[in-house]
Structures are given as structure tokens and as C-alpha cells.
N, C-alpha and C positions, 0 to 999 in steps of 0.2 A: 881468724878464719880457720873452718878445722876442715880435715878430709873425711868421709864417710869410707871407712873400712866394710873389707867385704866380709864380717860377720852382723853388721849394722841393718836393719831390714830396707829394702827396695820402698819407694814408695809409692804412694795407690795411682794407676793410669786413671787419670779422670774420665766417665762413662764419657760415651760418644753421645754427642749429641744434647750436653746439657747445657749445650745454649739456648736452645729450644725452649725448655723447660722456662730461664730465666728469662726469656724477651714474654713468652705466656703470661708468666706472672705480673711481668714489668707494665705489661699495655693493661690488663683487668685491674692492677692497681690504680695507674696512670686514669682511666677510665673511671673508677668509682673513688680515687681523688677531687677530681675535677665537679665531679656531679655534690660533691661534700661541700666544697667550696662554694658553690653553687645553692647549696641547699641552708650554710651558713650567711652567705648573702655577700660571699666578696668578689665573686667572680657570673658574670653570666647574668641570667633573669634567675628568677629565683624558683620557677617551674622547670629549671633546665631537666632535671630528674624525670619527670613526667613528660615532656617532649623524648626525652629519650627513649623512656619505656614505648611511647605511641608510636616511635618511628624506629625501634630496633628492637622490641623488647617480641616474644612471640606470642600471636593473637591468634588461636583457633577460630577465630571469626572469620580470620583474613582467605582459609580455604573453603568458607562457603559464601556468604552473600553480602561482606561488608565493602564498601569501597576502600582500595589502599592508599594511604597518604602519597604515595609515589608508585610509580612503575615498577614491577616484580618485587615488591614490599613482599608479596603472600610466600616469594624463591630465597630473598634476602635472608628472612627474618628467621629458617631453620642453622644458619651460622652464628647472627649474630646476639642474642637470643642470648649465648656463651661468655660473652664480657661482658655483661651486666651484672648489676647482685642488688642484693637489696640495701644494704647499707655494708659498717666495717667488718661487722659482727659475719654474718654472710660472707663476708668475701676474705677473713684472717681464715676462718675453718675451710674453704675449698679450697683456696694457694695453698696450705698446709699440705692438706692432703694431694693436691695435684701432684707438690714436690717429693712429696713420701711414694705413691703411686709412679709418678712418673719418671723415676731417676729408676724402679725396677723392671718399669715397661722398657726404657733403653737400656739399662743393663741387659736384658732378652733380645731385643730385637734391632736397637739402633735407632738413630733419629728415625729415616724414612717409617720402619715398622710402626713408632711413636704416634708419629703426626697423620700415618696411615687408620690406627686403631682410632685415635682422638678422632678427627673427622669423622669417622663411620658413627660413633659412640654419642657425637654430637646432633650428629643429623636423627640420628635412633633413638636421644631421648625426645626429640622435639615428635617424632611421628609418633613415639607412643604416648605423649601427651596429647595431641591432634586427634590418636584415636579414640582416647580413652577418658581423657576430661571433660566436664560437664561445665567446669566454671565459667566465665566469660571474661574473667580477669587476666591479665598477661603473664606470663611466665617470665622468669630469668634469671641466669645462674648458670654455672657451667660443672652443676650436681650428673648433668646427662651423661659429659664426657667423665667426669671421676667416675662414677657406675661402671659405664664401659669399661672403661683401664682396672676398674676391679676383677668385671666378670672376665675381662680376658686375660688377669691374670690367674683366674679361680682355674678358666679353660684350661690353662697351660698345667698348671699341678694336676689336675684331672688324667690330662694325655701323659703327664710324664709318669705319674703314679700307676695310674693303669695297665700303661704299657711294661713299666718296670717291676709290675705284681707287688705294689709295695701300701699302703694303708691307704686310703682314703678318707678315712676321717679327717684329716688336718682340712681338706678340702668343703668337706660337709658342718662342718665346725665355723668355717670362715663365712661361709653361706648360710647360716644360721642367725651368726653374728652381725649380717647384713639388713638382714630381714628382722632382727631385734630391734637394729638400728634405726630403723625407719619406723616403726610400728610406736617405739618411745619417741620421736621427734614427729611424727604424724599426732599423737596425744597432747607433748609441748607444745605445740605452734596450733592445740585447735582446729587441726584440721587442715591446716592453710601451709600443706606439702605436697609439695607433684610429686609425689610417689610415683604417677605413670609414666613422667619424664626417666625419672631413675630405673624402672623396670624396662622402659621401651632401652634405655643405655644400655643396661646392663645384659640383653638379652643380643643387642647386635654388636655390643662389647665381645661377647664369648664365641661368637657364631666367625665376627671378624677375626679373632687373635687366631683360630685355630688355619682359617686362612690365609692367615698371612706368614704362621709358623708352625705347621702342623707336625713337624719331627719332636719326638721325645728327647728329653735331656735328662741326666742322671739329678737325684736329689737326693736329698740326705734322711735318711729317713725318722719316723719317730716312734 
């Protein structure tokens, strides 16, 4: 047993709120575990995957003239839309990034602010999929809320740079490299990316963060 002297460093208070993050991760794992198994043939029917999508996955059908498999399926289906993915590949890249994004969305703001942006970000990419898509294929993936938690926190260097007359490139830089991002995985996959899901995110991402934390905060400049 040793003592920690007081020249020895303090060590780091863990962010408020990162349970949050780890129960997010834990149920969209938990969720597209289950549908694997499923899809391997140990657990379930072996369509479970496709029951899923039909009955959580989001259907721009569903807000005009389809019948819903259930009652408010067309109200449901802008949350749940979010724990779905399309296989592992799809759903290792979004926890990744959820956890990267989201441990400095609550460093900013706190759980509540967290869970406030992601809601808003989730609901945002599903309408601007709803408005903007032409496919009739279902959507799924929780690309909406990562968008969001990006744009809101591009929002926040914006306001804090701005306000502190300090560069803005770092900011236009990171938005650049968003839009790269998408435009090469848009060509990768064929075509076959909701981009509008991510733009409708990322648009009520920026619009939400500066709502929810409109004060400037010092930053470090470059």
C-alpha cells in the first residue's frame, strides 16, 4: 500500500453523466446482438432482422398513405429508428463515435444537455429524411443523433470563437471534413446513405446546442 503525495497528480473526475453514454451503447449493442443471432439461426425466427426493421426501423411511407403495423408506428418510429443498424460493421463505427462525441457533449453541457441534444438530433435526422428522401426503403442507424452531437458541437466553437474574436477556421475545417465524409461514404456504399437523415441531424443538432448552451466559453486557440 502506498500514499499519494501532494506532488503526485489528482486524478481525472469522471465526466457527469457517462453512464448515459454506456447504457446507449449497451442497449444498440444488446439490440443488433440479438438480431445476429437471429440472423445466424440460434435465437428467434430467422427473419427476426426484417420484423424488426418493419416494425421499428423508419418508413417515410408511414407519413403518408401506408397502413401501420401497430398504432402510432408513423410517432414511434422517429425514436426508434436509432437502435437499429444494419449489421456489426454499422454499429462498431457509430458506438465509436457516439462515445468520442458524446463524453465531449457532456463534458459541455451534462447528462441532461446530452440526452436533450441527442433527442432533438434524433428526431431531426428522421424528419429530414421524411423530407428529403425519395427511397421507400427503411432507414436505420443512430448516424442522425451522431450528426447532431457533431453540429452542436461545431455550434459551440463557432459561438465560443466568435465571440472571443479568435479564428474560425478550426470550425470550417471540421465542417468541411464532415461533408467530405459523407460525400466518400455516399460513393462507398453506392448511394445507399441517408445523407438527409445526417443533414436533417446535423442542422437541428446546431440550432439545438446553441439553445441549450448559448454562453461563450474560453478556448484555446490555434
Amino acid at each position: 500500500m502506498t500514499d499519494r503525495t501532494s506532488s503526485d497528480p489528482a486524478p481525472e473526475a469522471p465526466v457527469r453523466g457517462s453512464w448515459m453514454l454506456v447504457f446507449l451503447i449497451v442497449l444498440c449493442c444488446l439490440v443488433e446482438g440479438l438480431l445476429q443471432l437471429a440472423d445466424w439461426g440460434v435465437v428467434g425466427p430467422l427473419r427476426l432482422r426484417t420484423l424488426a426493421y418493419e416494425y421499428a426501423g423508419f418508413w417515410a411511407g408511414q407519413l403518408q398513405s401506408w397502413s401501420p403495423n401497430y398504432p402510432s408506428q408513423a410517432y414511434v418510429m422517429f425514436l426508434t429508428y436509432g437502435f437499429l443498424h444494419g449489421g456489426l460493421l454499422h454499429l462498431i463505427v457509430n458506438m465509436v463515435t457516439l462515445w468520442s462525441l458524446g463524453m465531449a457533449v457532456l463534458d459541455r453541457v451534462g447528462m441532461r444537455g446530452f440526452v436533450l441534444l441527442y433527442a432533438a438530433s434524433l428526431l431531426g435526422g428522421a424528419a429530414g429524411f421524411a423530407l428529403l428522401a425519395s427511397t421507400l426503403a427503411p432507414m436505420v442507424g443512430a448516424s442522425g443523433a451522431l450528426f447532431g452531437l457533431a453540429g452542436g458541437l461545431l455550434a459551440w466553437g463557432y459561438v465560443d470563437r466568435f465571440t472571443l474574436r479568435q479564428a474560425l477556421w478550426p470550425v470550417a475545417r471540421a465542417a468541411g471534413l464532415l461533408l467530405l465524409m459523407n460525400g466518400v461514404m455516399w460513393w462507398a456504399l453506392d448511394g445507399q446513405l441517408a445523407w438527409e437523415t445526417h443533414l436533417g441531424g446535423f442542422i437541428t443538432g446546431w440550432v439545438a446546442a446553441l439553445l441549450i448552451d448559448p454562453r461563450a466559453r474560453e478556448v484555446e486557440a490555434e
